[in-house]
C-alpha positions as a Python dict, from the first residue, in 0.01 Angstrom:
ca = {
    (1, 'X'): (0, 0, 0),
    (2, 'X'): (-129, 222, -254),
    (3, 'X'): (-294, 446, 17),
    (4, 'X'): (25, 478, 209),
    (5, 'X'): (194, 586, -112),
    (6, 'X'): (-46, 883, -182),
    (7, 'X'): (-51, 956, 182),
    (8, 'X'): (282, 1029, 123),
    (9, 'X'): (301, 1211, -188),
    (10, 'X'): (12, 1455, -31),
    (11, 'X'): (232, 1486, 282),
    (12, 'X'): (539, 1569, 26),
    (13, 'X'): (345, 1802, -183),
    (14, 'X'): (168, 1998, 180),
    (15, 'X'): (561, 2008, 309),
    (16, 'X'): (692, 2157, -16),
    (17, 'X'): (406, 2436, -51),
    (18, 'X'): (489, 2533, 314),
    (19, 'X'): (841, 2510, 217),
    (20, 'X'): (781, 2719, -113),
    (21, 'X'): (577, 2982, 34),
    (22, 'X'): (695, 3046, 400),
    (23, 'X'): (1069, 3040, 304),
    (24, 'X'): (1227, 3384, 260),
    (25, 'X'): (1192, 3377, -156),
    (26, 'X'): (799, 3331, -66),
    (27, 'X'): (790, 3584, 138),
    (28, 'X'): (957, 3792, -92),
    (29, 'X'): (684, 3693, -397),
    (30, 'X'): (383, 3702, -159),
    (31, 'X'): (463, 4061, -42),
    (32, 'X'): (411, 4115, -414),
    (33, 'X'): (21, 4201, -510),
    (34, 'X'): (-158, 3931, -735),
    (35, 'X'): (-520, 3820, -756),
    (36, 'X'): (-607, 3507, -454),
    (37, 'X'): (-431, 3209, -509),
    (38, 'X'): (-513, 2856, -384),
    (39, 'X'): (-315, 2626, -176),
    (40, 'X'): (-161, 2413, -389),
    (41, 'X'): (-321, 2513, -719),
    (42, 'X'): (-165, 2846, -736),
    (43, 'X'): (-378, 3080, -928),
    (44, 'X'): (-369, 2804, -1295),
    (45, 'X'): (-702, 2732, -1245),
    (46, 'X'): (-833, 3074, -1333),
    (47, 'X'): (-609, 3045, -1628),
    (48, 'X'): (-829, 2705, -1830),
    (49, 'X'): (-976, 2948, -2063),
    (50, 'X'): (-980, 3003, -2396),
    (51, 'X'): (-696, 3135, -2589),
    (52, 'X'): (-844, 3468, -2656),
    (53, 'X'): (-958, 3507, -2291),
    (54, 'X'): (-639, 3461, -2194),
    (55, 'X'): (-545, 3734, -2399),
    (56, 'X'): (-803, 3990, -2215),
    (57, 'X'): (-733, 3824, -1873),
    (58, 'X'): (-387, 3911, -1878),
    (59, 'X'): (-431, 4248, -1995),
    (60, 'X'): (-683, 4273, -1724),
    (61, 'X'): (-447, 4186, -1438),
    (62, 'X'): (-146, 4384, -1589),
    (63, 'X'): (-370, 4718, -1529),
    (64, 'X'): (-530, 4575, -1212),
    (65, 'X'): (-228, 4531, -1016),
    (66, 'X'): (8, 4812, -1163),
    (67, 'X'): (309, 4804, -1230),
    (68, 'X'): (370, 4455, -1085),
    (69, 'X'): (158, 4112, -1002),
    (70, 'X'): (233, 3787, -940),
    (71, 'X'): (44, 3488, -1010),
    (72, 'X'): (121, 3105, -880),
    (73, 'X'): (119, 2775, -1113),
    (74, 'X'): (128, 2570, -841),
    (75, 'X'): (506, 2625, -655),
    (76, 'X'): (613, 2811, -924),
    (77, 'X'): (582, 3148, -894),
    (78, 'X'): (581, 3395, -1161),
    (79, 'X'): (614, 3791, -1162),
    (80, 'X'): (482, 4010, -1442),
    (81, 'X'): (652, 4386, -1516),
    (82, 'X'): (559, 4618, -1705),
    (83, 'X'): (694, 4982, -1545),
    (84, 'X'): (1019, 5086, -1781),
    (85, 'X'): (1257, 5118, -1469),
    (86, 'X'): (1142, 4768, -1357),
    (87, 'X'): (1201, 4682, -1723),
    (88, 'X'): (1553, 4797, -1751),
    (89, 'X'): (1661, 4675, -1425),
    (90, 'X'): (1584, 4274, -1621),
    (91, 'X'): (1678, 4381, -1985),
    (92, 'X'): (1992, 4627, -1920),
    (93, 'X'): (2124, 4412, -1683),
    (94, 'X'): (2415, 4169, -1825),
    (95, 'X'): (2354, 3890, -1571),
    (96, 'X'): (1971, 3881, -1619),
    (97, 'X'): (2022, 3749, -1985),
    (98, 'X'): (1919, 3376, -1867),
    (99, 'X'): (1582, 3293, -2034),
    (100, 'X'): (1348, 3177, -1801),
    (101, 'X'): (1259, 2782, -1782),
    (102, 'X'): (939, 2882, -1960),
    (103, 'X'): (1141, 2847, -2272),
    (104, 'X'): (1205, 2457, -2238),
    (105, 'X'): (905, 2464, -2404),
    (106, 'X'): (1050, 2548, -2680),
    (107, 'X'): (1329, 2293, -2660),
    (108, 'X'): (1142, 2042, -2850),
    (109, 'X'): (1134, 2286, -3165),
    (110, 'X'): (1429, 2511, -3128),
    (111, 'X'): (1624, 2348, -2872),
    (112, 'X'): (1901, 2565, -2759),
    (113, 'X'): (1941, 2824, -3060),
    (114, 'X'): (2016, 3165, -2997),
    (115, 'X'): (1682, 3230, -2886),
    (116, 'X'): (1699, 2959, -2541),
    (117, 'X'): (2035, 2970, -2533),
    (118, 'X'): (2215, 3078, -2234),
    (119, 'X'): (2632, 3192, -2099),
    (120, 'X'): (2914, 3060, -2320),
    (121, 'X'): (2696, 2921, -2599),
    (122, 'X'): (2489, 3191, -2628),
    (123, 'X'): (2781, 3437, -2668),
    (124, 'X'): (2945, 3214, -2946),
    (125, 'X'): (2659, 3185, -3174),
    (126, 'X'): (2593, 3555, -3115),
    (127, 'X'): (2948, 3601, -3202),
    (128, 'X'): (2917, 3385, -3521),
    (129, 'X'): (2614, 3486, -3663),
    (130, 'X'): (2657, 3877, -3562),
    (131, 'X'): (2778, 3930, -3889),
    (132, 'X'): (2544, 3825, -4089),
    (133, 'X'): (2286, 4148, -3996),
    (134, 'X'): (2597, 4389, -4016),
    (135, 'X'): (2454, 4706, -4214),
    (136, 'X'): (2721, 4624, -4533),
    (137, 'X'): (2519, 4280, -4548),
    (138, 'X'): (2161, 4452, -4517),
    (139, 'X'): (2262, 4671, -4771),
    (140, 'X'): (2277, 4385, -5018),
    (141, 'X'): (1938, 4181, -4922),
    (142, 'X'): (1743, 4486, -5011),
    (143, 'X'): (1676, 4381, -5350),
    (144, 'X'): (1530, 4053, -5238),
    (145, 'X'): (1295, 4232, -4997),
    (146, 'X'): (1225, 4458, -5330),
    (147, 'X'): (1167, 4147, -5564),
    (148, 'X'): (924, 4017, -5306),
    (149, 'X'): (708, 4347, -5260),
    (150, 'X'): (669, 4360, -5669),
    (151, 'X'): (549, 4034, -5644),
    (152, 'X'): (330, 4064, -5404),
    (153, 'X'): (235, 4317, -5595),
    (154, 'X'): (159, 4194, -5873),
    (155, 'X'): (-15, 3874, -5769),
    (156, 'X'): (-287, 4170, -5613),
    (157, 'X'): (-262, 4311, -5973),
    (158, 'X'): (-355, 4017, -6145),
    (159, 'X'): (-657, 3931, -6003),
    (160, 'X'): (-817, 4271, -6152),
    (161, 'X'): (-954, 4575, -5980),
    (162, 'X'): (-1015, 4608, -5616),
    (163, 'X'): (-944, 4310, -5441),
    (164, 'X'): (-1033, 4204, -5075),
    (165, 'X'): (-761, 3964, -4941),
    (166, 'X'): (-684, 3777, -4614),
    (167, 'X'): (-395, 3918, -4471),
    (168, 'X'): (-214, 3655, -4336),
    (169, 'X'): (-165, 3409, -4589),
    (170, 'X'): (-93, 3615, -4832),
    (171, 'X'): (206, 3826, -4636),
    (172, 'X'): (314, 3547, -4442),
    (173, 'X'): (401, 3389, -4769),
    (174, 'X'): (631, 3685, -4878),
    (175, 'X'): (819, 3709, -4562),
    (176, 'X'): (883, 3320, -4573),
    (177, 'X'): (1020, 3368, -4915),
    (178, 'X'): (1267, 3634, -4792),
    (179, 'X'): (1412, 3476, -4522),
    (180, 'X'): (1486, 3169, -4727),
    (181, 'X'): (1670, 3387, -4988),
    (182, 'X'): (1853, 3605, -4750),
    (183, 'X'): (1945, 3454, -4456),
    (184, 'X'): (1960, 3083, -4584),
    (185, 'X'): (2057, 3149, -4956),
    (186, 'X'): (1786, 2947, -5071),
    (187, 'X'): (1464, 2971, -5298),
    (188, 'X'): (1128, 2830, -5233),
    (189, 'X'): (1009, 2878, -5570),
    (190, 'X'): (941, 2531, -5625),
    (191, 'X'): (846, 2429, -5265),
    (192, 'X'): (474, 2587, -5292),
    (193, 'X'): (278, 2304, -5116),
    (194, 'X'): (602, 2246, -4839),
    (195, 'X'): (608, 2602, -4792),
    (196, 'X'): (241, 2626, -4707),
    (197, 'X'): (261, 2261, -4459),
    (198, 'X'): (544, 2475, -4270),
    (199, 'X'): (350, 2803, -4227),
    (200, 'X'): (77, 2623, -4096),
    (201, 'X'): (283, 2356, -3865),
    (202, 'X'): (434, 2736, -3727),
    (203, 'X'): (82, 2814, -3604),
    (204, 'X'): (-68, 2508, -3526),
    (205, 'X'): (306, 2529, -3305),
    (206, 'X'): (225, 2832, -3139),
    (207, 'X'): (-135, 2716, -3016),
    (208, 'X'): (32, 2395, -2869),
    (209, 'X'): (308, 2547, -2697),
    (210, 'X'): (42, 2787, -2527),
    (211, 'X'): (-210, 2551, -2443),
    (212, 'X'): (105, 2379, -2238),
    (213, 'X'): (248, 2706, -2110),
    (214, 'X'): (-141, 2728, -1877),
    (215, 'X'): (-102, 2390, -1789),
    (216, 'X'): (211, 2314, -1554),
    (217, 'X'): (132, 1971, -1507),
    (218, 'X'): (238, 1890, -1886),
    (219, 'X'): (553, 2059, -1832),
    (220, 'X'): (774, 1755, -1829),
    (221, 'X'): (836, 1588, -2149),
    (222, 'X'): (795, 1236, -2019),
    (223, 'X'): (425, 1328, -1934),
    (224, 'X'): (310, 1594, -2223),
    (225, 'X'): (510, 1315, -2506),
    (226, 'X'): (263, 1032, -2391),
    (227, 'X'): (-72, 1207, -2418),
    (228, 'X'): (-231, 1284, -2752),
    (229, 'X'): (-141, 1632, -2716),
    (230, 'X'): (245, 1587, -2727),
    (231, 'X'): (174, 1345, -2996),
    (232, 'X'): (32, 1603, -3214),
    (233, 'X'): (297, 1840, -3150),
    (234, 'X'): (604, 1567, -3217),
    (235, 'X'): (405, 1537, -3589),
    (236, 'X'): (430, 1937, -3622),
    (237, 'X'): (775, 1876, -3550),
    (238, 'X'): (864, 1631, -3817),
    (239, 'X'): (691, 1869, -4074),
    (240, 'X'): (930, 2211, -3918),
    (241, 'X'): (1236, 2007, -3865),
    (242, 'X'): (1198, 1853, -4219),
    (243, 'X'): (1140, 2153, -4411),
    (244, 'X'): (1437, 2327, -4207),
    (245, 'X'): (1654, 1985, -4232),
    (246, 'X'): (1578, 2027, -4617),
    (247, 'X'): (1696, 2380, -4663),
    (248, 'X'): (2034, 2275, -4491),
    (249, 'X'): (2137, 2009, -4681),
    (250, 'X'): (2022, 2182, -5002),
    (251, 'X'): (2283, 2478, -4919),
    (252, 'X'): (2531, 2222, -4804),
    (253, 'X'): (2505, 2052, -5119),
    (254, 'X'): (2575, 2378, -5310),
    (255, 'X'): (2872, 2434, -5119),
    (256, 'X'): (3012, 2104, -5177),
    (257, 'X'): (2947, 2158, -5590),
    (258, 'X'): (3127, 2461, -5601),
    (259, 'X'): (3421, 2354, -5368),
    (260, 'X'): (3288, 2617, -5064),
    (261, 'X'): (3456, 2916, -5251),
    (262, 'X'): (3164, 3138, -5182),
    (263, 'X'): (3152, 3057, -4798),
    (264, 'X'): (3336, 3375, -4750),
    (265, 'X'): (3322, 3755, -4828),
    (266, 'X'): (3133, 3851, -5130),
    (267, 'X'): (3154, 3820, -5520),
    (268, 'X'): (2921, 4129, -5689),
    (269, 'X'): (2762, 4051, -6031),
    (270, 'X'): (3000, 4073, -6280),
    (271, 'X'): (3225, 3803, -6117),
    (272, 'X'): (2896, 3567, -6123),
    (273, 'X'): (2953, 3277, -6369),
    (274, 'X'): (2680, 3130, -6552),
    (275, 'X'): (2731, 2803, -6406),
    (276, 'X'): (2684, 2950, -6085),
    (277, 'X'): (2356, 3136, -6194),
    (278, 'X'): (2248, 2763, -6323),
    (279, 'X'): (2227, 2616, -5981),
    (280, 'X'): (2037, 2912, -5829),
    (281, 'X'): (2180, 3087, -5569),
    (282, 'X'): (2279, 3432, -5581),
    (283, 'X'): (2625, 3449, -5493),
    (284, 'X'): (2710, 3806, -5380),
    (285, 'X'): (2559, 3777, -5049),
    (286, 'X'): (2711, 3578, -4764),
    (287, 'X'): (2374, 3425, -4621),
    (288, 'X'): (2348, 3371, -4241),
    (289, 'X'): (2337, 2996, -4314),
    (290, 'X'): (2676, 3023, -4490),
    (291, 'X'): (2840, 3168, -4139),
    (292, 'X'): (2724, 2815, -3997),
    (293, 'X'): (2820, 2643, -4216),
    (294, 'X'): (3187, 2779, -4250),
    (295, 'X'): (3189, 2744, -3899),
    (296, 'X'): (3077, 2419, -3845),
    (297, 'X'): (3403, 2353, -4136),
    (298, 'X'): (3610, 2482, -3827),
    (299, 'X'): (3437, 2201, -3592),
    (300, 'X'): (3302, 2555, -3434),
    (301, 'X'): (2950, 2429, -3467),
    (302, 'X'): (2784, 2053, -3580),
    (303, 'X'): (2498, 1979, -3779),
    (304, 'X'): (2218, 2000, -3496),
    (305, 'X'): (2381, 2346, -3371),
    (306, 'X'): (2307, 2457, -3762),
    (307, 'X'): (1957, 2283, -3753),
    (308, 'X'): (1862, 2506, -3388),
    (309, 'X'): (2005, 2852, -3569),
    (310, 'X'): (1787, 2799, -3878),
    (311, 'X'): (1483, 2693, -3717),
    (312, 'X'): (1493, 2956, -3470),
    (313, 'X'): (1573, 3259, -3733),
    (314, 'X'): (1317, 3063, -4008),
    (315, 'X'): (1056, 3133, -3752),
    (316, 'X'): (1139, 3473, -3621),
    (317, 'X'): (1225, 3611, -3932),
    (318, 'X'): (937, 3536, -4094),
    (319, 'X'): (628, 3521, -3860),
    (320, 'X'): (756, 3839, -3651),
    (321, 'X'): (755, 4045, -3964),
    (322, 'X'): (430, 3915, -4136),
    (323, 'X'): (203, 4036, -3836),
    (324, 'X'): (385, 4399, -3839),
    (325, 'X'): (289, 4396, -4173),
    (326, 'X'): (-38, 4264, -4128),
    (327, 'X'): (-134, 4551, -3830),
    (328, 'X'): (73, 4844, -4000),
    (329, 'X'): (-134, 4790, -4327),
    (330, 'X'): (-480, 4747, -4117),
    (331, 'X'): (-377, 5051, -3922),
    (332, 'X'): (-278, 5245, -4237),
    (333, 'X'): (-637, 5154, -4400),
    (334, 'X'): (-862, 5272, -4125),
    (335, 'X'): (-655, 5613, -4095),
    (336, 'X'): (-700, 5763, -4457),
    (337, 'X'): (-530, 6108, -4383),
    (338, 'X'): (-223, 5922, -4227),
    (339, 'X'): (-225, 5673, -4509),
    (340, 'X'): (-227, 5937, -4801),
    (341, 'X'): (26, 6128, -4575),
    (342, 'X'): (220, 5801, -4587),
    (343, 'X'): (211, 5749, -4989),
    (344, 'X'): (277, 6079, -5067),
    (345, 'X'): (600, 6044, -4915),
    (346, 'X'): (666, 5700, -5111),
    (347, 'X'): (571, 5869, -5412),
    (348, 'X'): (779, 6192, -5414),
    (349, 'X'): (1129, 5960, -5326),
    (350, 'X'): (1026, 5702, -5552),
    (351, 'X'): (874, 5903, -5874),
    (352, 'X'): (1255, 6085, -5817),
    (353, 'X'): (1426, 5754, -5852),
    (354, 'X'): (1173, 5646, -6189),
    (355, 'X'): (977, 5408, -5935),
    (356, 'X'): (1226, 5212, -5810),
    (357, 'X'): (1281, 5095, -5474),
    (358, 'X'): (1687, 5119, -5344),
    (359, 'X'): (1886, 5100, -5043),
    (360, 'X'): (1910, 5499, -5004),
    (361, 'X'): (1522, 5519, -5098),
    (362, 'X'): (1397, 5320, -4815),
    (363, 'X'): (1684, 5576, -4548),
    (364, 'X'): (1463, 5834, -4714),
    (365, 'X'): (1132, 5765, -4591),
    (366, 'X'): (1118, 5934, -4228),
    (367, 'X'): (710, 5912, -4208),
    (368, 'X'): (669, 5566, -4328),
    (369, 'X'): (951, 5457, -4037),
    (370, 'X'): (723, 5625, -3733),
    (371, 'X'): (396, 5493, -3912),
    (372, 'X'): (554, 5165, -3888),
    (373, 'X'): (715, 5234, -3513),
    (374, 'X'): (382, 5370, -3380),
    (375, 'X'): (202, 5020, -3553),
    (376, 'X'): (474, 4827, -3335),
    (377, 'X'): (390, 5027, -3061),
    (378, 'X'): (55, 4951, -3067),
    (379, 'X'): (93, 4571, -3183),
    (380, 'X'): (438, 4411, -3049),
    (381, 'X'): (516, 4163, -3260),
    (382, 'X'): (675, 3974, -2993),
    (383, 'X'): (400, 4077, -2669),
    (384, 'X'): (605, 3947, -2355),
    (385, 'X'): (951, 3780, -2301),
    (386, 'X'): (1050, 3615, -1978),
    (387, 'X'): (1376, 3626, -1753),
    (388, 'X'): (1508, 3456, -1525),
    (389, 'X'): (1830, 3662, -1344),
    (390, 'X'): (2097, 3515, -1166),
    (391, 'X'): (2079, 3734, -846),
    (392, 'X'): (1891, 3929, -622),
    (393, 'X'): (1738, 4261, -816),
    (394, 'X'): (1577, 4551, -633),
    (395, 'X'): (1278, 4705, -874),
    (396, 'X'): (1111, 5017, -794),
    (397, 'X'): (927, 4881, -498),
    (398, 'X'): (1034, 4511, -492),
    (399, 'X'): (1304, 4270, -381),
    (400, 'X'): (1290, 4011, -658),
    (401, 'X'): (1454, 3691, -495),
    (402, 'X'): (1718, 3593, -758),
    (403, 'X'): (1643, 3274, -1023),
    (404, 'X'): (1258, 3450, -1020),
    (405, 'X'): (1066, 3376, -1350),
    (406, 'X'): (1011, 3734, -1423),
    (407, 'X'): (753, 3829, -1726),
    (408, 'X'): (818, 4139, -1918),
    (409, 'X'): (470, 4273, -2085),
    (410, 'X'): (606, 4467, -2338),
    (411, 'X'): (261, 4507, -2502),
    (412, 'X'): (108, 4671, -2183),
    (413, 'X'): (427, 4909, -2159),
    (414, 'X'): (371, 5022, -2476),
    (415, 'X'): (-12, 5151, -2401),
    (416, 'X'): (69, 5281, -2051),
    (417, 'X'): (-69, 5610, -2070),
    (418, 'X'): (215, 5762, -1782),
    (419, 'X'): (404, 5763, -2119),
    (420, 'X'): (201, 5741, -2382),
    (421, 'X'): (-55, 6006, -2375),
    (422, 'X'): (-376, 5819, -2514),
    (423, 'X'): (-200, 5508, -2595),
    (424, 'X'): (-457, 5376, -2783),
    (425, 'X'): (-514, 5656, -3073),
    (426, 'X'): (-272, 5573, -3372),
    (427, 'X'): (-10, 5869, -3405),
    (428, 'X'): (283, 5824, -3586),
    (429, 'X'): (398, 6171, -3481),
    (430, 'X'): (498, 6046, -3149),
    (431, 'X'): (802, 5953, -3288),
    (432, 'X'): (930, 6243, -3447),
    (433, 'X'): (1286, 6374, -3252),
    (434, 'X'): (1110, 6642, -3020),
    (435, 'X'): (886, 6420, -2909),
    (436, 'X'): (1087, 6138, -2845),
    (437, 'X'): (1332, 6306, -2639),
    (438, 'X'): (1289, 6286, -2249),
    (439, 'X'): (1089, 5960, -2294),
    (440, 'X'): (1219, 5639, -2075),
    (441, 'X'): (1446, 5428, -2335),
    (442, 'X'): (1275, 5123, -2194),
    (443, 'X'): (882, 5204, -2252),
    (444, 'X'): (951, 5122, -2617),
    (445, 'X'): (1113, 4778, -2672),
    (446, 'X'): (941, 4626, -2936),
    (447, 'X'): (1278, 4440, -3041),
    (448, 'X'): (1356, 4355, -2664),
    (449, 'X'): (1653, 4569, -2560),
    (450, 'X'): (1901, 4514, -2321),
    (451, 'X'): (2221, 4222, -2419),
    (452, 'X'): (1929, 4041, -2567),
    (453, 'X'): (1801, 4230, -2800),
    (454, 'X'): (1676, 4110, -3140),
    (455, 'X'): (1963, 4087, -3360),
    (456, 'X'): (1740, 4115, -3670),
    (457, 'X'): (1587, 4466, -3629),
    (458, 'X'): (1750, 4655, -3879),
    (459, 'X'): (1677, 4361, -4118),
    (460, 'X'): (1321, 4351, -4007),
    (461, 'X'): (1290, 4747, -4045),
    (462, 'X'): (1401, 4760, -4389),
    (463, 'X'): (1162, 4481, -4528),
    (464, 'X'): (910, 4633, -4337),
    (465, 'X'): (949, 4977, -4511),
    (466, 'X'): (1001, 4819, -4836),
    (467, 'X'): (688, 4559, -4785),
    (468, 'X'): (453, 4848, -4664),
    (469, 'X'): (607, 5136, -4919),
    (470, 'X'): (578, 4943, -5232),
    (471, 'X'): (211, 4886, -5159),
    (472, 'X'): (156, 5233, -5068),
    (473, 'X'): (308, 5286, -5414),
    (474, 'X'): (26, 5069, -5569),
    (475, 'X'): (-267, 5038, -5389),
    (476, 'X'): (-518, 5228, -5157),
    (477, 'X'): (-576, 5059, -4909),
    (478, 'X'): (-1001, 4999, -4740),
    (479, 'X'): (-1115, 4856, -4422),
    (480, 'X'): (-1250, 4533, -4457),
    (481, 'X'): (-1224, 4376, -4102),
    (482, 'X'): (-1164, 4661, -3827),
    (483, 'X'): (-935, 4638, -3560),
    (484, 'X'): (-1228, 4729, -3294),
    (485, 'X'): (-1394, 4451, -3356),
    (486, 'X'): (-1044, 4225, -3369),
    (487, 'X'): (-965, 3927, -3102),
    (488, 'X'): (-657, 3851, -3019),
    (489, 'X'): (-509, 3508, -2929),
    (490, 'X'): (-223, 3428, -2662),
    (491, 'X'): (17, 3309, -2884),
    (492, 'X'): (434, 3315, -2919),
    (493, 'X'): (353, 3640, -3149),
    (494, 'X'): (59, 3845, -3110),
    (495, 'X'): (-199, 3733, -3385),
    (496, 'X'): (-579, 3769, -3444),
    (497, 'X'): (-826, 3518, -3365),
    (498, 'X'): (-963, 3521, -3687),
    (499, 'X'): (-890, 3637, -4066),
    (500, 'X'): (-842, 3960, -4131),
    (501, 'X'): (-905, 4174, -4483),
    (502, 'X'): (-835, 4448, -4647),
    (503, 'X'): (-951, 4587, -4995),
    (504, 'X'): (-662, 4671, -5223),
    (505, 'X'): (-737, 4959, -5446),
    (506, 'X'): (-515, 4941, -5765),
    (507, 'X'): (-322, 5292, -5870),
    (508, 'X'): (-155, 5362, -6156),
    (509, 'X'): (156, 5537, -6130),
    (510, 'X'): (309, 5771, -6385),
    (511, 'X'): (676, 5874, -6314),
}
């Protein structure tokens, strides 16, 4: 009996790759170049490697088979882009916005947020939470991404003289901190050890996710959920939905004390009570976590809908931005001339404002902008996104069958020297108006582009700028670990393999 029964689920599987791969949509894939796959197998098997191989064997195929490959994971096919007119036939097109089904792995965490979202619901919480990154809102989290940058600041101060620090930890924390008091209205000044279990569940996330995205045989929840791996990632769960979960209620809870008369438009300072001040929450800024939750007050949105937004945009909105910093600074050390280039720009706007940071000092620092572009260029902080469009699309030399898991290597685009002229020198000249003109919209998209694009770019620019400037301001910045010498792991964001330093050189600044 039980040999009959795997006779037949051989025969099934032979009758479905024949199926699969002789039908006109495998045609269509197989008349795209990729490296030799196996019957059955697909091409996973060259894929079991290490995280940071993975890394280097991508890259390796992306330039092998230019401008397109394909690889198999069994039936599934997958294509992989990286040519700017490919690129904007995916991205610019308003019926390719359909993630791919790579992103049900990320169900279990964000579930369908704005990020894996798709059609009506997509456009709704787009709609809703659109307004929370309008420029007249940016305009008033500035001085949070300011009070985080002194502090940083002066925690490097503290500890005396030059100081060598790990990079990660110690931005990652700053960038947590600011999208908890901008976008969700909430401090984590007393959640120090909860703050760290989360940052550390995010990355410990990110390696599990990965390790399942090689492995298509774990790609159904009733399998990966009964195997010690699935078990370890439900526990990181518990940890990010319970931190999340506790932010929520906490601004719910403020709402309901002060009868939800600051769920819309804005109060400025002098209309701030001081029983308002006493329960902590700044009250002149409508947070992106008040727009849920006045719209989940109009049954426009329930409590899990509110729980996908905020763990979604806790995640992008801080890990995203901590490795930009973490590059643009590493970057910035190792090239002294661009560096002092860089700071005496910071210095002239902000020794004319007495050393403060403002809104219309961080629009006035043009060099500091294409120091941080070119770092993006060169280090995505988001290295591929996947699509999967609704129809048939003709790329430059392809017919892409529609409902095609299409990869879009936006790291690879960004070093393709048809565009970039040595892609891999740091040149944050490239970016100045003359030289951007003429240059294909789509060969820089380090915020996606396209229906889809990050709605959190001019929020991410501006901390950026005012991360990066104040410690211009403050420090000079030393090598400590290079960026030759740097691996980097297949991850959701693109992240070393390994701590890396810099020293921190205190100046003192007389204005």
């Amino acid at each position: 009996m039980i040999f009959t029964i795997l006779a037949f689920i051989l025969l099934g599987t032979i009758l479905h790759f024949v199926i699969v791969h002789f039908s006109k949509h495998g045609r269509l894939i197989n008349a795209i170049p990729g490296p030799q796959a196996l019957p059955l197998l697909g091409n996973m098997y060259s894929f079991q490697v290490s995280s940071t191989d993975l890394w280097s064997l991508v890259r390796n195929l992306s330039d092998q088979y230019y401008p397109i490959f394909r690889l198999w994971g069994f039936a599934m096919p997958f294509l992989n882009i990286r040519h700017p007119k490919d690129i904007e036939v995916i991205l610019g097109n308003p019926k390719s916005t359909q993630k791919s089904e790579l992103y049900d792995l990320l169900m279990p965490w964000f579930n369908t947020g704005l990020l894996t979202s798709a059609g009506r619901k997509w456009q709704t919480r787009r709609k809703i939470l659109t307004p929370a990154f309008h420029f007249n809102v940016l305009q008033q989290f500035v001085d949070v991404f300011i009070e985080e940058s002194e502090q940083m600041n002066m925690t490097l101060k503290n500890e005396g003289g030059p100081i060598v620090r790990d990079l990660l930890p110690l931005i990652s924390e700053h960038t947590l901190n600011v999208i908890c008091e901008t976008a969700m209205g909430t401090s984590l000044k007393d959640k120090g050890p909860n703050q760290e279990k989360y940052r550390k569940a995010v990355y410990d996330m990110g390696h599990s996710i990965v390790e399942r995205l090689i492995r298509p045989w774990l790609y159904p929840d009733w399998v990966y959920f009964k195997i010690p791996a699935g078990w370890r990632q439900s526990k990181l769960l518990r940890i990010l939905h319970g931190f999340t979960m506790g932010i929520i209620k906490e601004r719910f809870s403020y709402h309901e004390k002060t009868n939800d008369k600051y769920l819309t438009g804005f109060t400025d300072d002098k209309s701030q009570k001081a029983e308002d001040v006493d329960l902590g929450i700044r009250k002149r800024r409508l947070a992106m976590l008040d727009l849920l939750i006045a719209a989940h007050r109009k049954n426009q949105i329930d409590i899990d809908g509110i729980r996908e937004e905020v763990d979604t945009f806790m995640f992008e909105g801080h890990d995203t931005t901590a490795m930009s910093i973490t590059f643009t600074i590493m970057l910035l050390a190792e090239h002294k001339e661009i560096q002092d280039r860089a700071r005496a720009e910071v210095k002239e706007v902000l020794d004319a404002n007495n050393g403060k940071m403002s809104v219309s000092t961080l629009q006035n620092l043009p060099y500091l902008e294409r120091c941080i572009k070119e770092s993006l260029r060169l280090y995505p902080s988001v290295p591929f996104i996947s699509r999967r469009p609704e129809m048939d699309l003709k790329l430059n030399n392809y017919m892409i069958p529609a409902h095609s898991t299409i990869h879009v290597h936006i790291v690879d685009v960004h070093k393709d020297p048809q565009f970039w002229p040595n892609p891999e020198v740091y040149d944050p000249d490239r970016f100045l108006p003359e030289n951007c003109q003429g240059r294909h919209p789509y060969c820089y998209i380090p915020f996606s582009a396209g229906p889809r694009n990050c709605i959190g770019q001019r929020f991410a620019m501006f901390e950026l700028k005012a991360v990066v400037g104040s410690l211009l301001y403050n420090f000079e910045l030393e090598p400590v670990d290079y960026l030759k010498d740097m691996l980097i792991t297949s991850d959701l964001v693109i992240r070393p393999a390994h701590p890396v330093r810099t020293k921190f050189i205190p100046i003192e600044n007389k204005c």
